[in-house]
C-alpha positions, 0 to 999 in steps of 0.5 A: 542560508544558501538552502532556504532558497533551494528548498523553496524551489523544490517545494514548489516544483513539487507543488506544481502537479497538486496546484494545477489538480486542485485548479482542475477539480474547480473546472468543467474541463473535458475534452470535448470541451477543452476550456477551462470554465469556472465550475465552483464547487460543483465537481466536489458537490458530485463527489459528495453526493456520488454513492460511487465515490462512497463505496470507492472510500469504503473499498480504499480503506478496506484494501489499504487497512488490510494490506498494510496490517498483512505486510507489516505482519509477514515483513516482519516475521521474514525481516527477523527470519531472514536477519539470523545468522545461517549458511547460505542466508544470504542466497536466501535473501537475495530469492526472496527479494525476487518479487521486488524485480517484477513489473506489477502489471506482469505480476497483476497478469500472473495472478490473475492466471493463477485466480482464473475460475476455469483453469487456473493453478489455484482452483486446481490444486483446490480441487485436487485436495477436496477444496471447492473452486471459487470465483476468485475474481469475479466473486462479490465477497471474494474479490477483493482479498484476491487483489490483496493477496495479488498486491501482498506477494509484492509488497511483503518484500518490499517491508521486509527488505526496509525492516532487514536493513534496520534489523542489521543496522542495530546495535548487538550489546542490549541483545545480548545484555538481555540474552545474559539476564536470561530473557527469552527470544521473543521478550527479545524481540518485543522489548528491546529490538521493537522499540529500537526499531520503531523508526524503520517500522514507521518509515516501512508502514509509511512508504506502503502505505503510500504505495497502498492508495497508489495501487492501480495494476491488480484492479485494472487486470485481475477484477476491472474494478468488479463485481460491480462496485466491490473492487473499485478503489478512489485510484481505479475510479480516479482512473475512470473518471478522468480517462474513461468517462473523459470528465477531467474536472470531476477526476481532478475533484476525486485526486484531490480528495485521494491525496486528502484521505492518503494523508490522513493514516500517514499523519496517523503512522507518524504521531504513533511512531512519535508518541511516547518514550521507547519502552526499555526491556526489563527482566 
């Protein structure tokens, strides 16, 4: 009974930062301005008619949509790879962990280096192989798979190392049992070590996700959220709102409204990962 109490606690301190946003977002507060006047709905209603706010959704979907498609596909594929048994796996492992140790801003520079249109490493070896040389940053239908790609070197690891300790933590009988009744690797794979590790899959979608709509660095460094409008996520504008424009009412609005539509495709994730029975393998 002791820890009815204390969780009681811990919700509410964590409450603490999304109550005074929700506050904020009904206020006209500025700096310029720094009193706390009631606004009413009029911070929602700019962000309900802003075609800003519309193409700031739109981006936010395509990047997070893509993103965690691309990473769990690659964490995956690296995940089973890296889980075989060979000589010298484990130096493997630790290389491609390499990633994880990187700050995103020193990663968001890197890759910008690497996309820059006039020098960069990639447009180089573009041109040595008879490709042409994009604008990959500042390009209106190119910008925004660069910051993907940017945000995928990171983030792949990050779903591989989660699905890697799933796969070893997973019993070695029904493997071998379906290996025995002749089954191929990839029946493996699919009927048996898939539904047994559809809890890890949905924690590792779930926490990128997350880290998906949080993604501030790659916009800020590689593209300042251009071409225009074609990179500026709900994150990066939240960002601009509040510190740039100096409008922290209307950017507690757009806060609130991220945190809304983060929770939408991690309730999505979460009824999947609990729908149904896990299907068993069958010869």
């Amino acid at each position: 009974m002791a820890t009815v109490p204390a969780l009681v606690v811990v919700t509410a301190i964590i409450a603490i930062p999304l109550v005074i946003g929700i506050y904020l977002s009904f206020t006209n507060y500025t700096p310029v301005r720094p009193t706390f006047s009631w606004g009413g709905l009029v911070n929602y209603d700019q962000v309900y008619n802003s075609p800003t706010v519309d193409a700031a959704i739109k981006n936010t979907a395509i990047f997070a949509g893509a993103g965690i498609v691309i990473e769990m596909i690659f964490g995956l594929f690296f995940a089973v790879l890296l889980a075989r048994k060979l000589r010298g796996i484990s130096w493997f492992r630790v290389v491609y962990m390499m990633p994880l140790l990187v700050p995103g801003v020193a990663s968001s520079v890197a890759w910008s280096v690497l996309f820059n249109t006039g020098n960069g490493w990639i447009n180089y070896f573009a041109s040595v192989v008879g490709l042409p040389q994009l604008n990959w940053a500042g390009g209106a239908h190119t910008a925004m798979p660069t910051v993907i790609i940017a945000n995928a070197w990171a983030g792949i690891p990050i779903i591989t190392i989660i699905l890697l300790a799933g796969l070893l933590s997973l019993p070695k009988e029904p493997v071998e049992a379906a290996r025995i009744d002749g089954a191929s690797e990839l029946r493996i794979l699919y009927h048996v070590t898939l539904p047994a590790l559809r809890p890890v899959l949905a924690f590792a979608a779930l926490f990128q996700m997350v880290n998906l709509f949080r993604e501030f660095a790659e916009f800020a460094i590689i593209t300042g959220g251009g071409p225009g409008l074609a990179t500026s996520v709900l994150n990066y504008y939240v960002y601009q709102t509040t510190f740039v424009f100096g409008e922290l009412g209307l950017g507690a609005a757009l806060a609130v409204v991220l945190v809304f539509l983060m929770a939408v495709p991690l309730l999505v994730i979460f009824k999947l990962s609990k729908r149904g029975a896990a299907p068993k393998w069958a010869a």
